[in-house]
C-alpha positions as CSV (number, residue, x, y, z in Angstrom):
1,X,101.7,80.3,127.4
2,X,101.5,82.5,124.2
3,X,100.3,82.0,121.1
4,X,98.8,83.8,118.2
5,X,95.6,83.1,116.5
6,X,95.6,80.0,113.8
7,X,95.2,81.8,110.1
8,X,92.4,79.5,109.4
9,X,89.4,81.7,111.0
10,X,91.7,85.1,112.0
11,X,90.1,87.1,109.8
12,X,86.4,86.5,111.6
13,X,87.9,86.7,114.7
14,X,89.6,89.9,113.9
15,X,86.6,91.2,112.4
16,X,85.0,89.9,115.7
17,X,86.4,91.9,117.8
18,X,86.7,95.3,115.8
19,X,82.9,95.4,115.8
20,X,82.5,94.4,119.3
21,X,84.7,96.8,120.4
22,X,84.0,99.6,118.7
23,X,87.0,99.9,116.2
24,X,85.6,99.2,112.6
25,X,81.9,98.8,111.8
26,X,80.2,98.3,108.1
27,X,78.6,101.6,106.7
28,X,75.4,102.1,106.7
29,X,74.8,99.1,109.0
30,X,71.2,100.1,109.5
31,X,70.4,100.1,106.0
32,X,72.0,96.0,105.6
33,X,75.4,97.6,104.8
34,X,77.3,99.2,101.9
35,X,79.8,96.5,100.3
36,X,83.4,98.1,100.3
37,X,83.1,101.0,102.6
38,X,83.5,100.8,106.5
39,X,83.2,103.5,109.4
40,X,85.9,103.4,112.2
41,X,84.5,103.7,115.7
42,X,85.7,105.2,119.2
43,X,88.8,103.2,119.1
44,X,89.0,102.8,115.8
45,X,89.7,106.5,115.1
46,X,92.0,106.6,117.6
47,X,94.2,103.7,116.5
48,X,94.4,105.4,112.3
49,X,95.0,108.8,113.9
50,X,98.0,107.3,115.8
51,X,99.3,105.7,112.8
52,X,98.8,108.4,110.6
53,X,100.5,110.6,113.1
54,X,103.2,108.2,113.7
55,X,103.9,108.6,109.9
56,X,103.8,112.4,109.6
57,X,106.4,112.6,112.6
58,X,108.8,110.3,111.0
59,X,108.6,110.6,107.6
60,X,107.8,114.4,107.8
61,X,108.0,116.5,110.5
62,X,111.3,114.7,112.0
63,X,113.1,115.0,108.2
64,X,114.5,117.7,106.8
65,X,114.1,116.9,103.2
66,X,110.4,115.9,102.9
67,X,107.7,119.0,102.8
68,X,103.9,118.5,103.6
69,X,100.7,118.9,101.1
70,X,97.2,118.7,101.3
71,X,95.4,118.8,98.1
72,X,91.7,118.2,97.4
73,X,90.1,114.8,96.8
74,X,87.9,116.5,93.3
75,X,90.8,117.9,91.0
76,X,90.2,119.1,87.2
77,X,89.4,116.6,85.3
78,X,92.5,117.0,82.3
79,X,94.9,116.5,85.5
80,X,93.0,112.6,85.3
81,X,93.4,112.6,81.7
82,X,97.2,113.7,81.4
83,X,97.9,111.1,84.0
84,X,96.7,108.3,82.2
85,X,93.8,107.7,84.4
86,X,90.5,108.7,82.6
87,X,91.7,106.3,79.6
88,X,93.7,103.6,81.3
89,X,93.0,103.1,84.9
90,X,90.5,100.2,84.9
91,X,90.4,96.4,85.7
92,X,89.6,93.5,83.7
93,X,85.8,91.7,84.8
94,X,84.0,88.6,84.5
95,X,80.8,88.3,85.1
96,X,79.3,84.7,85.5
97,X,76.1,84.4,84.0
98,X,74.3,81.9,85.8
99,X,75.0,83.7,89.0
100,X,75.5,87.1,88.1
101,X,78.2,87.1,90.5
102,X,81.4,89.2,89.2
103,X,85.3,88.8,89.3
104,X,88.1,90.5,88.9
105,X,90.0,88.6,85.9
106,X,93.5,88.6,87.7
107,X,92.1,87.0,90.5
108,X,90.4,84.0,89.2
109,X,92.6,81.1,88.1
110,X,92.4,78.5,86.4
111,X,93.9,74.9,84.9
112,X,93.3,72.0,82.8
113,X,92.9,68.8,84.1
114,X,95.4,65.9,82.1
115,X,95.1,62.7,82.5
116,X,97.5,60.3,80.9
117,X,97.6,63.2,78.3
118,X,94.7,63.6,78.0
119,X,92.5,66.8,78.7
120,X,89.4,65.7,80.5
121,X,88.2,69.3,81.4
122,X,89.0,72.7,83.6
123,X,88.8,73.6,87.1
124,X,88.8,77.3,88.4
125,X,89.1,78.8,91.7
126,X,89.3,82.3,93.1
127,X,92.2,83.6,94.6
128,X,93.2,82.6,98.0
129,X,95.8,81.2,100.4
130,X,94.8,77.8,99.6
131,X,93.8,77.7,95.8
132,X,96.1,75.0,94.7
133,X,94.9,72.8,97.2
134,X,90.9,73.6,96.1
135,X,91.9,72.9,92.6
136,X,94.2,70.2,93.1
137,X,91.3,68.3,95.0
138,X,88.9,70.0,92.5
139,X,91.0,68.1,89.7
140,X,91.4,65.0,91.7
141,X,87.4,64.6,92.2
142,X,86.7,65.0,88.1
143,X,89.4,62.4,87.6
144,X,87.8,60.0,89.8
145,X,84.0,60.9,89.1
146,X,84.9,60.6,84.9
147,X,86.6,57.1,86.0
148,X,89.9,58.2,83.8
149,X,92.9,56.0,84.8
150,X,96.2,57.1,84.6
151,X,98.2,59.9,86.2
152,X,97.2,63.1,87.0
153,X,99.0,65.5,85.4
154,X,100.5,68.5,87.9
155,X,97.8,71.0,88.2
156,X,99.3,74.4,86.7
157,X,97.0,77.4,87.4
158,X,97.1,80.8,85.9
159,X,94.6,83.8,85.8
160,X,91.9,84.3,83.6
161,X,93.4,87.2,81.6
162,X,95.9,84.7,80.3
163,X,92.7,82.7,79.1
164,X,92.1,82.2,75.0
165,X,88.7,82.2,73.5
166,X,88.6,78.2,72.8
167,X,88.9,77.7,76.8
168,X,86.6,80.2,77.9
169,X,83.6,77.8,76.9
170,X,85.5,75.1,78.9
171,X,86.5,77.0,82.0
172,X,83.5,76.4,85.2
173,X,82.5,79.2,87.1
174,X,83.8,79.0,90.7
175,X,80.2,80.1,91.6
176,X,78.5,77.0,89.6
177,X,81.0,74.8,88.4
178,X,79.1,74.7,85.6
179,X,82.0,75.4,82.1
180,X,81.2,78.0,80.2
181,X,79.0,80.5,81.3
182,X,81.9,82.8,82.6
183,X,81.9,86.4,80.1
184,X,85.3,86.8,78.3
185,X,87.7,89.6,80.3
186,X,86.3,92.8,79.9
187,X,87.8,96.4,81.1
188,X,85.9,97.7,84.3
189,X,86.9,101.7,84.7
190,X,87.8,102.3,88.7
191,X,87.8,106.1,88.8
192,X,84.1,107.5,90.9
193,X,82.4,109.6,88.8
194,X,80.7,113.3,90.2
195,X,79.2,116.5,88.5
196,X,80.6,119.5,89.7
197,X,78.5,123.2,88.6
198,X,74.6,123.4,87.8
199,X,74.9,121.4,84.6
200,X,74.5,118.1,84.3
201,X,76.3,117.3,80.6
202,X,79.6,116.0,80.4
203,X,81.5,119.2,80.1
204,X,80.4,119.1,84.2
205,X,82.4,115.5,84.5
206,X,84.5,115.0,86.9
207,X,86.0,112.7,89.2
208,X,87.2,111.5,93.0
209,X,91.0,111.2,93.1
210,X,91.6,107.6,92.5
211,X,95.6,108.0,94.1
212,X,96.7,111.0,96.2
213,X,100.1,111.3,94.1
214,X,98.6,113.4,91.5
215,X,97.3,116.2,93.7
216,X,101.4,116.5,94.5
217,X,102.6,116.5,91.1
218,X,100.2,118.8,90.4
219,X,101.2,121.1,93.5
220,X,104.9,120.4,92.5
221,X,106.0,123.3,91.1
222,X,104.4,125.7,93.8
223,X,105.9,123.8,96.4
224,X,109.2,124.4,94.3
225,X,108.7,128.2,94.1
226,X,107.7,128.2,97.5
227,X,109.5,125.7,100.0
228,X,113.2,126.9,99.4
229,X,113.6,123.1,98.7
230,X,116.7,121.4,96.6
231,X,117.1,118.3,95.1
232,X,116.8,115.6,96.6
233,X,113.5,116.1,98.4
234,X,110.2,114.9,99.0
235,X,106.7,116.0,99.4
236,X,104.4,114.1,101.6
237,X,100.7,114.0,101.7
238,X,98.1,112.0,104.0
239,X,94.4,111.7,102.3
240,X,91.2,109.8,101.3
241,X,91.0,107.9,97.5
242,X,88.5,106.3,96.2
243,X,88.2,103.2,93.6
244,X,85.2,101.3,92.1
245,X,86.8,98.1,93.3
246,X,84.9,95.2,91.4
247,X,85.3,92.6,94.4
248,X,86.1,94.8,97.6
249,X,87.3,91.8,100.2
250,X,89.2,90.8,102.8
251,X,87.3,93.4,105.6
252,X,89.5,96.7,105.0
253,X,91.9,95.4,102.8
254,X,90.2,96.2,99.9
255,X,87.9,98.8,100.1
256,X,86.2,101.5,97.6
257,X,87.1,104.5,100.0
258,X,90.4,104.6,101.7
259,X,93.1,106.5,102.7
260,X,97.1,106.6,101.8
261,X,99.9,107.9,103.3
262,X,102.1,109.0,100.2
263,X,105.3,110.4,99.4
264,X,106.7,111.6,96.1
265,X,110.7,111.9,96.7
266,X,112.4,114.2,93.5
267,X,115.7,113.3,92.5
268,X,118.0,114.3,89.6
269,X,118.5,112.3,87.0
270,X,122.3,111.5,87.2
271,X,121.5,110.0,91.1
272,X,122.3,106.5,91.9
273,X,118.4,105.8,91.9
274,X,119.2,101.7,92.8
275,X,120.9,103.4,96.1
276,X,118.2,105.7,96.9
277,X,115.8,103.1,96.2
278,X,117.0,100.8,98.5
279,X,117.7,103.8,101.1
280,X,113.9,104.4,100.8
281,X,112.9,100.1,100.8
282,X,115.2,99.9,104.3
283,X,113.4,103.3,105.6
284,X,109.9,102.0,105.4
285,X,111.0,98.3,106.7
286,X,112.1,99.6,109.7
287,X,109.1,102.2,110.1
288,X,106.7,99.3,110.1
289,X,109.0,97.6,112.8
290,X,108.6,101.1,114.6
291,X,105.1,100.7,115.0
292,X,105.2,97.0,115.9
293,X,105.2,94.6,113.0
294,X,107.7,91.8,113.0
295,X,110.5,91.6,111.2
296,X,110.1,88.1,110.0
297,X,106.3,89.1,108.7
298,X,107.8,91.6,105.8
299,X,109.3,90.4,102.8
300,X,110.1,91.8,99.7
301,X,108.7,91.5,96.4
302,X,110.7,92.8,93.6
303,X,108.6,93.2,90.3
304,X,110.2,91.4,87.1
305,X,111.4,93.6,84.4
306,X,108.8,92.9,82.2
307,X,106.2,93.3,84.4
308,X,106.6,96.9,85.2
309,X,105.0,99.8,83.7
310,X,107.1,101.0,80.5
311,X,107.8,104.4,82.3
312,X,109.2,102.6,85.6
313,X,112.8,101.9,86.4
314,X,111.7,99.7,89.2
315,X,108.9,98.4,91.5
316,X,109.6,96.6,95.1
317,X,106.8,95.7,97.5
318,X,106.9,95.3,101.2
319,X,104.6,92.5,101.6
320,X,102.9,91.0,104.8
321,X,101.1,88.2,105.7
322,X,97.6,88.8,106.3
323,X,95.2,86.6,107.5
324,X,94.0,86.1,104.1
325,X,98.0,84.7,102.8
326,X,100.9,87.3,101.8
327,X,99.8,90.7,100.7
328,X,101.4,93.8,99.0
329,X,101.3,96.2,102.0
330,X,103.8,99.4,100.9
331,X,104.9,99.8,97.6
332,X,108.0,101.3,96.8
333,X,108.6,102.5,92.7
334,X,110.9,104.3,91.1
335,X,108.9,106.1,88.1
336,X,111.2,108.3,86.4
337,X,110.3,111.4,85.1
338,X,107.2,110.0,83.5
339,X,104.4,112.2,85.8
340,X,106.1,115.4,85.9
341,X,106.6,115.2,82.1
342,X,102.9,114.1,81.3
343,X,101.9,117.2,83.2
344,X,104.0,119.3,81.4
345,X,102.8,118.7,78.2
346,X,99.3,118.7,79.2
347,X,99.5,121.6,81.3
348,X,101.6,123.5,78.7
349,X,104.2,124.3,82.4
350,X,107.4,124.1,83.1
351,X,107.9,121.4,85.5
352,X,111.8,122.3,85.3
353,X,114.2,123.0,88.6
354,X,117.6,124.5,88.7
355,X,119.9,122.4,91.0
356,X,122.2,125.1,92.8
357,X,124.9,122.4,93.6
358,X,125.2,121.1,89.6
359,X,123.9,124.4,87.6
360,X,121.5,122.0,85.9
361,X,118.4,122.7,85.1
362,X,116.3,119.4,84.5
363,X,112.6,117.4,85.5
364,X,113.6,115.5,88.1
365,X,113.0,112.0,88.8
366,X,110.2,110.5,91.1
367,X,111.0,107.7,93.5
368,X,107.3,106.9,95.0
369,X,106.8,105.0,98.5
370,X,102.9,104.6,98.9
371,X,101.3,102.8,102.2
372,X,97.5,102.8,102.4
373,X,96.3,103.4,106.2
374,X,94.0,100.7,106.3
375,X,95.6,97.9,104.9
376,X,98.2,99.4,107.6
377,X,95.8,99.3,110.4
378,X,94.4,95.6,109.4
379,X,98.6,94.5,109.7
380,X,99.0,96.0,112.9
381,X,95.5,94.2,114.3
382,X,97.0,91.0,112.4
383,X,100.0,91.6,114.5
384,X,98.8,92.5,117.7
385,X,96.0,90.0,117.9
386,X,97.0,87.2,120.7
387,X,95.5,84.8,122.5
388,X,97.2,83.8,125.7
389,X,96.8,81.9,129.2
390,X,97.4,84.5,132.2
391,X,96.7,83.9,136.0
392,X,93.3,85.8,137.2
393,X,92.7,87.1,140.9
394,X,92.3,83.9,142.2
395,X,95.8,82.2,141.0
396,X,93.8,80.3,138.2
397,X,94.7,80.3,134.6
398,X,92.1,81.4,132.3
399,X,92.5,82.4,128.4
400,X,92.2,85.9,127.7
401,X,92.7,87.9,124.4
402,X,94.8,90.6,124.2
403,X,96.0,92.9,121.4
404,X,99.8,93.9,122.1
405,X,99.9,97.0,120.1
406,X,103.2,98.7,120.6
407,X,102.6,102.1,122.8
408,X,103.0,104.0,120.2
409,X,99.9,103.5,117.9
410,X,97.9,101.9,120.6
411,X,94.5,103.7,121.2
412,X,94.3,104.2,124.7
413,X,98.1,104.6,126.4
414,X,97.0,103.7,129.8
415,X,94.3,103.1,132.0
416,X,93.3,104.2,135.4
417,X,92.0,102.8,137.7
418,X,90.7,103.0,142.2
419,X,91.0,99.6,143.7
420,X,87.2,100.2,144.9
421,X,85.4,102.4,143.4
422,X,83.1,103.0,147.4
423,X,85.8,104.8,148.2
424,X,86.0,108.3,148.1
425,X,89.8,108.9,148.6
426,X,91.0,106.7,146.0
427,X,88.4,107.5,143.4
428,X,89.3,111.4,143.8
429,X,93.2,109.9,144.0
430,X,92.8,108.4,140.8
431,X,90.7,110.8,139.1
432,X,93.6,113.2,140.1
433,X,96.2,111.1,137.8
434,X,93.9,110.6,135.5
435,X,93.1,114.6,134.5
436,X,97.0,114.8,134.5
437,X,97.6,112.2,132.1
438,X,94.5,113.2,130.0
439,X,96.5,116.5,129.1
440,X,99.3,114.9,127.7
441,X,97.7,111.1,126.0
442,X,94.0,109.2,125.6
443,X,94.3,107.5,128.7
444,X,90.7,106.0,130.4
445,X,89.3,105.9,133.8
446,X,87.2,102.8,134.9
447,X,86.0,102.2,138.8
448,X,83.2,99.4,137.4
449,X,84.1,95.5,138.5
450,X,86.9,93.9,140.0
451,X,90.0,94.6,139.1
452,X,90.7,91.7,137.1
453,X,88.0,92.1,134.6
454,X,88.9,95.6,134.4
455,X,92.3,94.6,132.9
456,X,91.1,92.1,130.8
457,X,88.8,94.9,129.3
458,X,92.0,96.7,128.7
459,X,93.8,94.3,127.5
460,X,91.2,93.4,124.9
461,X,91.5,96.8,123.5
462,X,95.4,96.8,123.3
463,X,96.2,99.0,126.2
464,X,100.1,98.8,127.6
465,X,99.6,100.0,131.0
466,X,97.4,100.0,134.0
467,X,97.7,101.8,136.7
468,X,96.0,101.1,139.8
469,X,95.3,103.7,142.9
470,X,95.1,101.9,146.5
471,X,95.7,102.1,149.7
472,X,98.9,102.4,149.8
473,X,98.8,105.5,147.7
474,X,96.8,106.9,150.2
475,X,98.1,106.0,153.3
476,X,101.7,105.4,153.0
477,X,104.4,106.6,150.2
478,X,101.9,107.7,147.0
479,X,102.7,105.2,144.4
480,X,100.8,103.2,142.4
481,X,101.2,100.2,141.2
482,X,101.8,99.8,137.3
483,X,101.0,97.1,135.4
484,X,102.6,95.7,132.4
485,X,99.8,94.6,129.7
486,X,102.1,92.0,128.0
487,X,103.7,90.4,131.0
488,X,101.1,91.3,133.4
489,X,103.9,92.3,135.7
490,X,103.1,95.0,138.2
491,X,105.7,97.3,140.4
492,X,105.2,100.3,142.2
493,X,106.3,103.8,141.2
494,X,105.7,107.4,142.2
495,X,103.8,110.0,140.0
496,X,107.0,111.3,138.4
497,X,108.5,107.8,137.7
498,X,105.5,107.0,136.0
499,X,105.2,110.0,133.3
500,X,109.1,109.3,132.7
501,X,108.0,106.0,131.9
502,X,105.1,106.9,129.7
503,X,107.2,109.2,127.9
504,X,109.9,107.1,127.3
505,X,107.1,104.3,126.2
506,X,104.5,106.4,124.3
507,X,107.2,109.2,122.9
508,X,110.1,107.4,122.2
């Protein structure tokens, strides 16, 4: 019997078992923790490498129309000012007086509560899975407490930003209930601030990269007079950002230091954009399936006309559900010529190409798929994370959790392991295989318990394959016996069958 985790208490469990395990563990632990930044452990690291990895070989290294960049996190400040950051990259904030807790305005909602027609006060709630139930029953409770008789109107929620000044004295805060002692939405800038040089006055300002796409629009043009590339083509960068999140949540889904995986594709501006847009929506779908997310988890969200930014053609999102509800996970835009142009004029450069094939000269167009590691990491967990009944040594069924990464991202490939570790011959055996495999994947020796816990350890961790050294490896024909994480099926192979197999498995 399989079955995944309920939603209702995944994310602790999840967050469970990436401390226990040595995945993810919150900064500065020592100190009581720093909210909104986390530190990824033993497996952790191994796990984002192989994802990030898994990108850069896909999207990069197995493409001939994508180049690679690495630029710095601290860039000159007017870069931040021509792209619109330093004067429009910010968040609206409420702060609740009587708490002195704060919000982000977009994420806290709220409705009037109509009985018979008439208004007999507000209910707010803060964004989540279940926030029409909360203030549905919310709304249900005042009704009945304020003895009103009649129907309940349909509870209608909408942010805060869409608030007026006469409700903000009627609206509770979610943290007292208590109307009117929420502050009215208020900007909150996002970008980190830093000094760079001996002086400490603001002509020393200057900033960590909120996005890693304007570190490759500013290294455009040298990749241009450098990378014999022609339009259409791509450049791709891997790196940390950073943003002054007002409510980091949801573990590693929002954080104030993370890391994207980014690519800028250039196009001219006669292409059928729609086309390549959708080329690019179906290419990062089936990447995501690559590395192990279902199908039937990804949807698309396509953003409304007049929701987009006035520069932007079009905006779709790949969205997955979390264990906090359905989240934006990779974001697919189309934004024009805006960036290139902005730079231009600031810069006082020509951000111009010459197309060979159309003797046009031109700024090209930007079609922009961006997918943050973590948020990418915290889907595959999501993904992975099973509990299921399996037969132990004894022929008994017991419960065991197991994450069913796909081979590909999955920290440790395989795991070795001597039947008994008193024996001499099958520890040297198995520490044989294991120094083989060790040169081509992170594989793991264990000799330590029975056999039975040793895979459960394994499969705790997400690790595909076992492979177990005994006697008959010794004695009669040299295979081993390898087991199948998922299925818990075991056959028997020799040495060369089984790197064919990992290959095929780990490799593709």
């Amino acid at each position: 019997m399989t079955a995944k985790a309920s939603s209702e208490g995944l994310m602790e469990e999840i967050v469970g078992l990436c401390k226990r395990r040595g995945f993810i563990f919150p900064s500065s632990e020592i100190y009581g923790g720093y909210n909104g930044f986390y530190d990824y452990g033993p497996l952790g690291v191994e796990l984002r490498n192989n994802i990030k990895q898994a990108w850069w070989r896909d999207m990069v290294q197995c493409r001939d129309d994508i180049e690679g960049l690495d630029s710095t996190i601290i860039m000159h400040p007017d870069i931040w000012k021509a792209s619109g950051h330093v004067d429009g990259f910010s968040d609206p904030m409420v702060d609740c007086r009587e708490s002195k807790l704060r919000y982000r305005a977009d994420q806290l909602f709220f409705a009037p509560v109509i009985v018979a027609g008439e208004t007999i006060g507000y209910v707010s709630v803060v964004e989540c899975p279940e926030q029409q139930e909360i203030a549905e029953k919310a709304a249900a409770d005042m009704k009945r407490k304020a003895a009103k008789q009649g129907t309940l109107e349909p509870i209608v929620l909408k942010d805060y930003t869409e608030s007026n000044p006469e409700e903000y004295d009627l609206i509770p805060s979610p943290a007292t209930g208590k109307p009117g002692s929420l502050t009215a939405p208020r900007e909150f800038k996002l970008m980190f601030e830093t000094k760079v040089g001996p002086l400490a006055d603001e002509s020393a300002v200057a900033y960590l990269r909120p996005e890693t796409a304007q570190g490759i629009f500013a290294n455009y043009k040298n990749i241009v007079d450098t990378g014999r590339v022609k339009i259409p083509f791509g450049i791709a960068q891997i790196g940390k950002a950073f943003r002054n999140e007002i409510t980091p949540r949801n573990f590693i889904f929002r954080s104030r230091e993370f890391e994207q995986m980014e690519i800028e594709y250039f196009i001219a501006p006669s292409a059928d954009w729609q086309a390549l847009h959708r080329e690019w929506i179906d290419t990062c779908i089936d990447w995501l399936v690559s590395i192990g997310l279902p199908r039937a988890s990804i949807t698309e969200d396509i953003h409304p006309q007049d929701k987009l930014a006035f520069y932007s053609q079009a905006t779709t999102d790949l969205m997955f559900q979390f264990p906090h509800g359905e989240q934006e996970l990779w974001g697919i835009a189309c934004r024009g010529d805006y960036d290139l142009k902005q730079h231009q004029e600031h810069s006082g450069k020509s951000m111009t190409i010459f197309d060979e094939a159309s003797k046009e000269k031109f700024v090209p167009h930007v079609i922009e798929p961006s997918l943050g590691v973590d948020r990418t990491l915290l889907a595959v967990l999501t993904a992975a994370y099973t509990i299921d009944e399996v037969p132990n040594d004894k022929g008994k069924v017991e419960q065991r959790t197991v994450l069913k990464f796909s081979p590909k991202i999955a920290p440790i490939k395989a795991a070795i392991f001597p039947l008994l570790k008193n024996k001499p011959e099958l520890v040297e055996r198995a520490q044989a295989l294991y120094k083989k495999l060790q040169r081509r994947w992170n594989v793991f020796f264990d000799a330590s318990g029975a056999i039975g816990r040793r895979y459960r350890r394994q499969d705790e961790i997400g690790t595909p394959f076992g492979i177990t050294i005994d006697f008959d490896t010794i004695e009669k024909d040299g295979t081993v016996t390898l087991r199948d994480r998922d299925t818990c099926e075991q056959r028997r192979v020799t040495e060369d069958q089984l790197i064919q197999f990992l290959e095929e498995q780990i490799d593709g």
